[in-house]
C-alpha positions in Angstrom: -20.7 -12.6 -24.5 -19.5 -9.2 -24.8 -17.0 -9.6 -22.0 -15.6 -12.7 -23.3 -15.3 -10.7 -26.5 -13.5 -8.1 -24.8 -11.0 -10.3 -23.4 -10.4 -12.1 -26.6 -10.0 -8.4 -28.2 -7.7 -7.4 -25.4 -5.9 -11.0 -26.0 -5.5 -10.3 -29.6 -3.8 -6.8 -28.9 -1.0 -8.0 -26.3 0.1 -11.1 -28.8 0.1 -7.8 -31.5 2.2 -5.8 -29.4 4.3 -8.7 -28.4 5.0 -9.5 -31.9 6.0 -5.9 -33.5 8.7 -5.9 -29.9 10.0 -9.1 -31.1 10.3 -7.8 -34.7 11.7 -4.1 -33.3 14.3 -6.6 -31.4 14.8 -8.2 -34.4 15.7 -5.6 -36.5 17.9 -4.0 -33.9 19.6 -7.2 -33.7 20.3 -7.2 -37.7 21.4 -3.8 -37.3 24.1 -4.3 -34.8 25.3 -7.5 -36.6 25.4 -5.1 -39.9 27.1 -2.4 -38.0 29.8 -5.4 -36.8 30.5 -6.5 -40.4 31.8 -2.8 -41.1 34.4 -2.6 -38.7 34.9 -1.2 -36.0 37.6 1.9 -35.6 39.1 2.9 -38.9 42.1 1.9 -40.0 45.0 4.1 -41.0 45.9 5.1 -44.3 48.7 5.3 -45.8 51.0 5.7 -43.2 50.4 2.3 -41.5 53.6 1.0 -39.8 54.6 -2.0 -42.0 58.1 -2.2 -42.1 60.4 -2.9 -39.3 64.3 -2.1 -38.9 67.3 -3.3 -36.5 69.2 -0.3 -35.8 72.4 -0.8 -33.7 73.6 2.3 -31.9 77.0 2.8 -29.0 75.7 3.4 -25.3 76.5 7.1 -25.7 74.4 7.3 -29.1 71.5 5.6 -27.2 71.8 7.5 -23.9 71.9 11.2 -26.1 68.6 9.6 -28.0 66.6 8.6 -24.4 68.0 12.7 -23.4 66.5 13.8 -26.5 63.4 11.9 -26.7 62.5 12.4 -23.3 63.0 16.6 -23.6 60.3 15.7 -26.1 58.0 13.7 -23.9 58.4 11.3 -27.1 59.1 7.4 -27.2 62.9 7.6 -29.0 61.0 5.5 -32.0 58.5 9.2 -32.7 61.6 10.6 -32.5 63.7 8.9 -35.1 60.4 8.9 -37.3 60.1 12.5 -37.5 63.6 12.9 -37.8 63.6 10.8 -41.2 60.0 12.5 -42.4 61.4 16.7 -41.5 58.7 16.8 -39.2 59.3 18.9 -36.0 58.7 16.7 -32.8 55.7 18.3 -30.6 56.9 20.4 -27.6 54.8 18.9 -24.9 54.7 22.3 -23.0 53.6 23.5 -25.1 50.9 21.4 -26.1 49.9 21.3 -22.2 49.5 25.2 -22.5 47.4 24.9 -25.9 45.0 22.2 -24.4 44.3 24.5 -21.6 43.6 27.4 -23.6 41.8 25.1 -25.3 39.2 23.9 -22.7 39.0 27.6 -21.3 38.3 29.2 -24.7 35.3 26.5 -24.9 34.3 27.2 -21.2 33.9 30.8 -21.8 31.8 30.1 -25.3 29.6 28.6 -23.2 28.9 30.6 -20.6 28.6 33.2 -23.4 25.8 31.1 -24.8 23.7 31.1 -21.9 20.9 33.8 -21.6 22.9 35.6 -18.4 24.2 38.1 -20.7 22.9 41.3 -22.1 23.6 42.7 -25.9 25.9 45.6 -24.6 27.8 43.1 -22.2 28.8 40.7 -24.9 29.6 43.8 -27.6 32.1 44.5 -24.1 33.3 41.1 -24.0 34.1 40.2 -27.4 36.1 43.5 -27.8 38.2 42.0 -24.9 38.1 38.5 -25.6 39.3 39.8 -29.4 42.0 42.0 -27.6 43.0 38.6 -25.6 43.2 36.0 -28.3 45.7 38.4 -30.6 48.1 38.9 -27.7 48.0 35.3 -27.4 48.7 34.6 -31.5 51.6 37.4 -31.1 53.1 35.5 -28.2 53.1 31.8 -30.3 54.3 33.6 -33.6 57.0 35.5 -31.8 58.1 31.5 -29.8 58.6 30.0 -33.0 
């Protein structure tokens, strides 16, 4: 009797546990189909592209726009854009250069983190790494 009891008790507790999955299923299911309703990536602001425009330009016009665009590393379209807004057009050397300090600025923050270094060794460091990053702000204020 007991064993039979036990069974039934051990029954009983799988259909539970079989039950609250399905429901934790369930819910995550909701969820997702919530999370659908919002959206999903953002849409732009104010600056959404609505209107369009013909423009009409001589071969030499158009050939000095591809030159100047592609100096740029911009389609001519950014180009004319920040043209009409006073916006400088990015100077993708530029950019390659920043990015690069970028990632290498973050590599060495991390190595920093670890536990390699001693107090007196990072004092040393970030008296250098200071020393580094306002030659490098000297050199980009003095380029523009």
């Amino acid at each position: 009797m007991k064993e039979i009891r036990k069974n039934f008790l051990d029954e009983i507790e799988k259909w539970n546990q079989e039950l609250i999955d399905k429901s934790q299923k369930e819910k995550k299911k909701n969820q997702y189909r919530e999370w659908g309703k919002l959206g999903g990536r953002p849409q732009k602001g104010k600056d959404k592209l609505s209107e369009k425009m013909m423009l009409s330009l001589t071969v030499e016009q158009k050939r000095k726009l591809d030159i100047l665009s592609k100096s740029f590393g911009i389609k001519p379209q950014e180009l004319l854009r920040n043209l009409i807004s006073n916006t400088e057009p990015r100077d993708p050397e530029r950019n390659k250069i920043l990015l690069e300090y970028r990632t290498n600025f973050k590599r060495i923050s991390n190595h920093f983190k670890s536990g390699v270094w001693t107090l007196s060794e990072k004092k040393k460091f970030t008296s250098e790494l200071n020393a580094v990053i306002l030659l490098i702000e000297n050199n980009l204020k003095s380029k523009q």
